[in-house]
N, C-alpha and C positions, 0 to 999 in steps of 0.2 A: 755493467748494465744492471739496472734494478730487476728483481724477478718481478711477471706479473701477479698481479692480487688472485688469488684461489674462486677461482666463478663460482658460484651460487648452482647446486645440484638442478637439475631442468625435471622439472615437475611431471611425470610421464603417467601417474596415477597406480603404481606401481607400490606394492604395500612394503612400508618402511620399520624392518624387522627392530621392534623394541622390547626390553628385559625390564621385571622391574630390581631393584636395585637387593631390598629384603630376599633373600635364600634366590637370589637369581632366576627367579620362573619365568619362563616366557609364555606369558597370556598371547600375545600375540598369535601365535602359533599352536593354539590348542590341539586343532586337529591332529599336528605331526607328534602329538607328545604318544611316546610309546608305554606302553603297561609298567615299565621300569619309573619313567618320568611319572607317572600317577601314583605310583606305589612311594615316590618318594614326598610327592606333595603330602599325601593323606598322613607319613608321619609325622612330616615337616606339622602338620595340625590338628595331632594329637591321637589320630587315630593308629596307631601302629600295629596292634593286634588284629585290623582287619583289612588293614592295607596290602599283606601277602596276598588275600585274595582275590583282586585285583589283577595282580601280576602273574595269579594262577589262572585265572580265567582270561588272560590274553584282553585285559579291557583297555582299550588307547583313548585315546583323547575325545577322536573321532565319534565313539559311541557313550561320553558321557552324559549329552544332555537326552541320551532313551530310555536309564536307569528309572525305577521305578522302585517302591519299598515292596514290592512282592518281587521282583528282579533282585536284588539286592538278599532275601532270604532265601532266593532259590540256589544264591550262589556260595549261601552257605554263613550270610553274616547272620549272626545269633547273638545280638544282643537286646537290652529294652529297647523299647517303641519309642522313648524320648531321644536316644543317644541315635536309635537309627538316623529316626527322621531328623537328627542337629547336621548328622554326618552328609544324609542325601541333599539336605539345604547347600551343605558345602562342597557338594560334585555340583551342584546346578547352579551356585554361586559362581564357579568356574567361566561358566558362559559369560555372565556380565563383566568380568573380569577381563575375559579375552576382548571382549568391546569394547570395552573403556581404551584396554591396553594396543587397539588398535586403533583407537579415536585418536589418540593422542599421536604428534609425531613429533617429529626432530625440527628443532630451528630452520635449521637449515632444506626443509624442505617446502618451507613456505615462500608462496610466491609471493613481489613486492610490486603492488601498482601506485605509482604519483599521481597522487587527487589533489586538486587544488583547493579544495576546503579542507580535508582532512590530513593531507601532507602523505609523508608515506606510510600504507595501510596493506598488513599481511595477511593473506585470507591462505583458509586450508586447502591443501593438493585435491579434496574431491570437489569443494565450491570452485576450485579453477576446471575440475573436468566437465561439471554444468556449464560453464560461463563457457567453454570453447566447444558450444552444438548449436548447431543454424538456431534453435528454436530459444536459446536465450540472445545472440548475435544478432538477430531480429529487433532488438530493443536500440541497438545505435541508431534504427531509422523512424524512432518514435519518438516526435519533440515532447520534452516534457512539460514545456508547458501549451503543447499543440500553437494554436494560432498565433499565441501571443507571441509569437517572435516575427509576425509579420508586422507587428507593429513595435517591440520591440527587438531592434536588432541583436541585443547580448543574451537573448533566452535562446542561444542555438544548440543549450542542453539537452541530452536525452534520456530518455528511462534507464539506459545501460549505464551511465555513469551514477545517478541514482539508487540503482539498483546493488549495486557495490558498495556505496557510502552506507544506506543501511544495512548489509553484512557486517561493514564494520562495527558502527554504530551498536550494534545488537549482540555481538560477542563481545564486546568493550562492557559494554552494563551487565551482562552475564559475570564477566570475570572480575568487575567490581565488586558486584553484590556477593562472590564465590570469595575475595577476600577479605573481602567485610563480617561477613556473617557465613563462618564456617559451619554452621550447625544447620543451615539451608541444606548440604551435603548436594550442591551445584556439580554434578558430571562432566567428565569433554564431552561425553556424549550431549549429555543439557546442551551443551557450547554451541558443539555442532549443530544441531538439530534449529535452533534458535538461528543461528547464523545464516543457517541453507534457506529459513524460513524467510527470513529479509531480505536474503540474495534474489528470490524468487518469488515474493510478492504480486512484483507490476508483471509478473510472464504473461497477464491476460487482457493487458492495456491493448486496446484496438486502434486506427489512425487516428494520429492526431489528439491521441487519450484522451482526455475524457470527453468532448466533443461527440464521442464514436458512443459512447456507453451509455451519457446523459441527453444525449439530441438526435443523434441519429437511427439508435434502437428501436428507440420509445414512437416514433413516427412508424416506421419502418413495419416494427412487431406492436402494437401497442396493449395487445394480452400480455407479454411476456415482462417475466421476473429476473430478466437475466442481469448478472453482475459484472463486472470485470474481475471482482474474484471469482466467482467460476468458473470462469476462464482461465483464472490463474493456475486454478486445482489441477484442472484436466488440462492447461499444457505442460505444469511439470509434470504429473502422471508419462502424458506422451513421451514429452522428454527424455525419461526413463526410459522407456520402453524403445523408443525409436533410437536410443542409443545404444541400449545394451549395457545402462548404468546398474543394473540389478546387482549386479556381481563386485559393482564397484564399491557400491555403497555398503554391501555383505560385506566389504575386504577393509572396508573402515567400519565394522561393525552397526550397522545401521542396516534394518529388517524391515518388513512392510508394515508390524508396527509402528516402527519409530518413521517410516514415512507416512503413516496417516495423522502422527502426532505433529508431523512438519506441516503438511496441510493444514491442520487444526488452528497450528500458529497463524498463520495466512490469513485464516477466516473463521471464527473458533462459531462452531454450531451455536444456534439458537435456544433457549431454553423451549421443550413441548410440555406443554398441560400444566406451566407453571412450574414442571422441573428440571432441572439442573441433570443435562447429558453428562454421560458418563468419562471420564479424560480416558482417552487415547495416549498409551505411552507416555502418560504423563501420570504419578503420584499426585492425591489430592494435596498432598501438602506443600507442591510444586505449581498450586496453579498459578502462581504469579509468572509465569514463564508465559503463559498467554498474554501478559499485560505488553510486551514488551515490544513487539514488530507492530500490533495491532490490537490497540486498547481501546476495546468496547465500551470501557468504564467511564472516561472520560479524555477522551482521544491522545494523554501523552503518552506518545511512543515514539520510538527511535524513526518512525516512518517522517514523521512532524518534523521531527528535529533537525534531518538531512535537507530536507524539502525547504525549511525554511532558509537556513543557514545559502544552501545551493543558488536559491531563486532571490534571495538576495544581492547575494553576490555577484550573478548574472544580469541582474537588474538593475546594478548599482547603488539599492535603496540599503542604506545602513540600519542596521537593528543592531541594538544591548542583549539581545538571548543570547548566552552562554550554554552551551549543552551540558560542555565536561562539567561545570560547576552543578549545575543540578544535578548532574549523576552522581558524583561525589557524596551528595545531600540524600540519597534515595538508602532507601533502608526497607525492609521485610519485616510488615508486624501481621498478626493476625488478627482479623477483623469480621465479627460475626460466621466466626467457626472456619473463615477461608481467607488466604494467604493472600496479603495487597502490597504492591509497592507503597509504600509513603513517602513523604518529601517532608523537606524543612525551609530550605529556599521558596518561600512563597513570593519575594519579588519578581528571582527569576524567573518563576513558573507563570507570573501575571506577565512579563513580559514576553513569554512564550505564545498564550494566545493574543498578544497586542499585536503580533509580529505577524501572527496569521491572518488577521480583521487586517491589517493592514497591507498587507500583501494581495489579497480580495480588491481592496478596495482601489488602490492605485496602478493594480495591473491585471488579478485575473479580469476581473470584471470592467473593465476599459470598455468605452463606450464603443473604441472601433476594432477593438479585441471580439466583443462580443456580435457585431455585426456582420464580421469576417465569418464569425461561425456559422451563423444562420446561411450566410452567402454559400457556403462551404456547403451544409448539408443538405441546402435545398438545391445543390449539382449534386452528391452522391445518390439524393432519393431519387431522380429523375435518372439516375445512369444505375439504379441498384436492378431494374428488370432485364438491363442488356451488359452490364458490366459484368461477367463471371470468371470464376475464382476457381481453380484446377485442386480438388478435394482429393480424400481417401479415393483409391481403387479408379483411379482418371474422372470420378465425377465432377462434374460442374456446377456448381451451385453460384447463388446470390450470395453478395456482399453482406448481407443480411443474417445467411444462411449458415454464411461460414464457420460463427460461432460456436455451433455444435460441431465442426470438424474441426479437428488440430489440425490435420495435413493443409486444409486450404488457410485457415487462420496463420496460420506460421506465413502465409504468401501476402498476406494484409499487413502492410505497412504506410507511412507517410507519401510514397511512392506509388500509392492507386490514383493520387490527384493526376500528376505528370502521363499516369499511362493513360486516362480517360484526355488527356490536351492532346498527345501524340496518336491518339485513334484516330481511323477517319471512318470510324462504326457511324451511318448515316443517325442513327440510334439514339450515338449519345449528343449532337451536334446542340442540344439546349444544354448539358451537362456543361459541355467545350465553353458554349458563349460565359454561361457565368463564372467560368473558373480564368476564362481569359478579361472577364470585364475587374474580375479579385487582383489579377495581374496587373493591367492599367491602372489600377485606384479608382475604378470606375465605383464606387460603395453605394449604398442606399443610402441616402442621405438621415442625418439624424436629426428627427425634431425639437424634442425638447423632453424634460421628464420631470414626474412629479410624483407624492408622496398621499397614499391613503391616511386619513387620520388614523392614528392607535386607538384603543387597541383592535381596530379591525385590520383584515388581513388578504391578501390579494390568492385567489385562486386561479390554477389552468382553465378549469372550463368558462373563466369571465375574459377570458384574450377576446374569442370572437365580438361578445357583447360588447368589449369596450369598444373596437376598432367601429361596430354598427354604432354606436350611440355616439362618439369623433364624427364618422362621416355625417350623423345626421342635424351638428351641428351649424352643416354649410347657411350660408344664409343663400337661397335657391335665385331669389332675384336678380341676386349684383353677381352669378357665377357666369361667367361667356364661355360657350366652347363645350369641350368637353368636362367631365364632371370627376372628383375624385373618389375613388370606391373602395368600400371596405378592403379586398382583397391586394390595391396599394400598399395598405398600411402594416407595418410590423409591431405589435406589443411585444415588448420583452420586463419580465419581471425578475429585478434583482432581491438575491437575498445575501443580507449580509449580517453576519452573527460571529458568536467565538468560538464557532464549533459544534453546539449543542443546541441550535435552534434558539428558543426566547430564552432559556437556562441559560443561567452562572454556571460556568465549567467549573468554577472552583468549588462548589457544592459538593462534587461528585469527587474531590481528592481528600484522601488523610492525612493530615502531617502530624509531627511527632517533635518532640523539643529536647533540645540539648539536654536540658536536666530532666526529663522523661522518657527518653528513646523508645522504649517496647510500649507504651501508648499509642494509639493513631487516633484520632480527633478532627474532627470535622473543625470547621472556621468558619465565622461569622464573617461577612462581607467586608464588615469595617475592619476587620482583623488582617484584612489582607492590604486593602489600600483604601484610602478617602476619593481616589482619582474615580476608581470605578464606574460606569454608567449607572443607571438606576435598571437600564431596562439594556438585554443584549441579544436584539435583532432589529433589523431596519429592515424596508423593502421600497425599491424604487422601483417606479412604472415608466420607462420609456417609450418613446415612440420615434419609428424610423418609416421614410416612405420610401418606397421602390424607386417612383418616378424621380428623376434628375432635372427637372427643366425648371426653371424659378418659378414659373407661373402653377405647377403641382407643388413645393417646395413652400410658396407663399400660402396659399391655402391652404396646405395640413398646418401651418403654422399658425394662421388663422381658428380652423376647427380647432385645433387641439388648445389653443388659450381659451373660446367659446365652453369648451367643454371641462376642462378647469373653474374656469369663472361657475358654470353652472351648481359642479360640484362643492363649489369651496377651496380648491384646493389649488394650492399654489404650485405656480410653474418656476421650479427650479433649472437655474444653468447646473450643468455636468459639470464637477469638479476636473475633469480633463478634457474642457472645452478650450482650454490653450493650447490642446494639441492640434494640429492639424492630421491628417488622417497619415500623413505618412512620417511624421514625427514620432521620434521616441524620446524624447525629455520627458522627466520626472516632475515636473514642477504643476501640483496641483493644491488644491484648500482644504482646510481641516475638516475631514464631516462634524455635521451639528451631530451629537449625540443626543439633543434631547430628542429628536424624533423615536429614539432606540424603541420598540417594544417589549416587554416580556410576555409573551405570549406563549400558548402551548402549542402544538400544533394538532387542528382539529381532523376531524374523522376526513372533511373532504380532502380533494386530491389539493396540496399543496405545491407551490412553484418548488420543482426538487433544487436545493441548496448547491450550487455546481462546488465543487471540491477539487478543487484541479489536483489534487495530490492523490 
């Protein structure tokens, strides 16, 4: 009988005692080192002559890092001021030693998850003690691409698998750049810290993501500045805290430092008054460590790269982005006094936002993707004064509200729709009708859409104007019956770009050349591709009517050509006008790119960019 294979240790969060291998110290284990074990380190480095004191004054592990250079002379060390203070660096060096030598663990302690994009991917014993607490677990019930999987049926991905690929993702390019370029002097802590940061990202994505954040808030709250990372902040905080990770993440050497440095990653502070906040457990010479989950600079980061590759492949739309190649390609040069990823694959990297503009364009922004939403949030805003949500300490608050609670936010998932169907709250029965009309395919019907000339640019506060100046195209004499009215009609304004609004994203990256590596260098348009647009943002102006009956249907379609013709502007078919509303085929037309913009974006309030990722 063959023996069985040796199982894989079960990941219990349980700190995994390691030595390093030089004079056998166990950092690990600072605390337990007794006055014997100190007294031998400080010979071990060089200090010998004041290392008995140590072992005379009963000093253990436990109370190395309270030494101080007047502690230190009171115990009777007498020597210069320079040798002291080399020696007190290396009792308080001890610390970060023990961290490191705790970050780090055994092969064999990592747990192995099968991702279908990344194959099999091993994250660390404390990224699985987050990942197994209601409040990350919570992300299996958040489509990632929210709606779009009511019209496409393979988007039935969620934040939680997402959320995993970039952990991996984000320790992969960490321990790239850590073998590439040793003189980085990249941490397991760096590792960790970066890792947890990816892992934990989307913890603040609300139903149906970004729908909840971009549509439904903003109605809802419309003073408020609220983000889905702030959310993300303050539910890994809770997270912590309602677990009782404190200790855990102490036991893998990570402090409330280094988790406000994980935060940072997530969402790195704003510069105030023009200057540059101060990093958070992170060395300046390590800020590229912010580039990497969430790149303020020019959006590539491991967030993009998951996102696209995932929502591809769910969607069945093939794309040429390579990730691992471009990581391969990424290098650390210094670029006006502060530390940047650069690249050298500039193909790849142009195929990276093609794949995104493309992805916009063929799915997030679906003409009955996007109608679902609207349907969607205008049943939560009518069920958000009587639908409540079970907060901190039994209070009840709005759907609205919940935000600021983690306790009730953790209960907000894709699953507030089903529970507002299965109510029979007299309350929400307009909620009911539209989420049951979403069910039938009952939609609002789509008119048609068209395009402002460039370089002008469509704003939020012109929805209503449009919709008044549509209706008052009716011609009043030949209308019989009843009349169609503004608050019929839906404007929806698409924006579609590479990321950066009317910018070239490749503006905002350095790259470096085989035969120049520690250069970074900006690149001229042509230098990257001839393909390129000239201009990279577009924005389409749709229009949808509520009423279903042909005779409302005929005449928005009517007004809305009337009012076209008046302005100029031509009424385009929807490139996924082959779909019918309950098809999920792929097969739509090339956008014209000359329409593209480059434009900045101005003081007024701009249509916000939906970013499904």
């Amino acid at each position: 009988m063959s023996s069985q294979p040796t199982k894989r240790r079960k990941v219990d969060g349980s700190l995994p005692l390691t030595s390093l291998a030089n004079n056998h110290f166990d950092f690990a284990n600072l605390e337990n080192w007794t006055p014997d074990d100190i007294c031998n380190y400080l010979t071990a480095k060089g200090f010998a002559d004041e290392a008995p004191l140590f072992k005379e004054q009963e000093i253990s592990g436990k109370f190395l890092d309270k030494l101080t250079e007047d502690l230190l002379r009171k115990m009777g060390v007498s020597t210069s001021k320079t040798r002291l203070l080399k020696m007190l660096k290396e009792v308080h060096n001890l610390k970060n030693l023990c961290d490191v030598a705790r970050t780090k663990v055994p092969v064999d302690s990592l747990k192995v998850f099968n991702d279908p994009i990344h194959g099999q991917i091993e994250l660390h014993p404390l990224c699985v003690q987050i990942i197994d607490t209601p409040q990350f677990q919570r992300l299996r019930y958040i489509k990632q691409l929210g709606c779009a999987y009511l019209v496409f049926p393979g988007a039935a991905h969620n934040r939680f698998e997402h959320s995993l690929g970039v952990c991996h993702l984000a320790g992969k390019l960490c321990r790239t750049l850590q073998k590439k370029q040793q003189d980085l002097n990249i941490t397991e802590k760096d590792v960790l810290c970066v890792e947890i940061a990816g892992l934990c990202h989307d913890l603040g994505h609300g139903p149906f993501s970004h729908m909840f954040d971009q549509l439904f808030i903003p109605v809802t709250l419309p003073d408020s500045e609220w983000r889905h990372e702030d959310a993300s902040i303050a539910m890994l905080d809770h997270l912590i805290k309602a677990n009782h990770l404190d200790s855990v993440f102490a036991d893998y050497g990570l402090h409330d430092q280094d988790i406000s440095f994980i935060m940072d990653l997530i969402d790195k502070p704003k510069k105030q008054n023009n200057k540059r906040l101060p990093y958070k457990g992170c060395a300046k010479d390590k800020s590229f460590l912010y580039e990497i989950v969430a790149n303020k600079r020019n959006g590539i980061d491991v967030d993009k790269w998951d996102y696209i590759m995932r929502d591809c492949h769910n969607l069945g739309i093939s794309s040429s982005f390579d990730c691992n190649r471009l990581m391969t390609f990424f290098r650390v040069n210094e670029v006006e006094g502060e530390k940047q990823i650069c690249a050298r694959d500039k193909g790849n990297l142009s195929d990276m936002f093609h794949a995104r503009y493309n992805l916009h364009r063929r799915a997030y922004q679906h003409k009955v993707t996007k109608i679902i939403e609207i349907m969607l949030v205008e049943a939560l805003v009518k069920a958000n004064d009587h639908f409540l949500v079970k907060g901190e300490e039994g209070k009840m608050l709005k759907m609205s509200e919940a935000i600021h609670d983690m306790v009730a936010y953790t209960n907000m998932t894709d699953d507030i729709i089903l529970q507002i169907m299965r109510s029979d709250n007299p309350a929400l029965a307009e909620s009911r009708r539209i989420l049951e009309m979403v069910q039938r395919r009952q939609l609002y019907k789509f008119i048609g859409q068209t395009q402002r000339l460039p370089p002008k640019s469509v704003y939020k506060e012109e929805e209503e104007i449009m919709k008044e100046e549509i209706i008052q195209a009716q011609e009043l004499e030949n209308m019989d019956g009843e009349q169609l009215t503004a608050d019929q009609l839906i404007i929806h304004i698409v924006d579609l770009n590479f990321g950066k609004g009317g910018k070239n994203p490749i503006k905002e990256v350095r790259f470096y050349s085989k035969a120049n590596p520690q250069e970074a260098v900006l690149l001229r348009k042509d230098q990257v591709s001839q393909l390129l647009p000239e201009h990279f943002a577009e924005q389409q102006i749709r229009v949808y009517c509520k009423r279903r009956e042909d005779k409302y249907i005929n005449k928005a379609h009517e007004c809305f050509q009337s009012w076209c013709d008046k302005k100029n502007y031509t009424v385009q078919k929807a490139e996924n006008d082959v779909l019918d509303s309950s098809e999920a085929t792929m097969e739509v037309s090339t956008t014209d790119v000359s329409w593209l913009q480059d434009t900045q974006t101005p003081e007024k309030q701009r249509i916000p960019d939906t970013e499904f990722q």
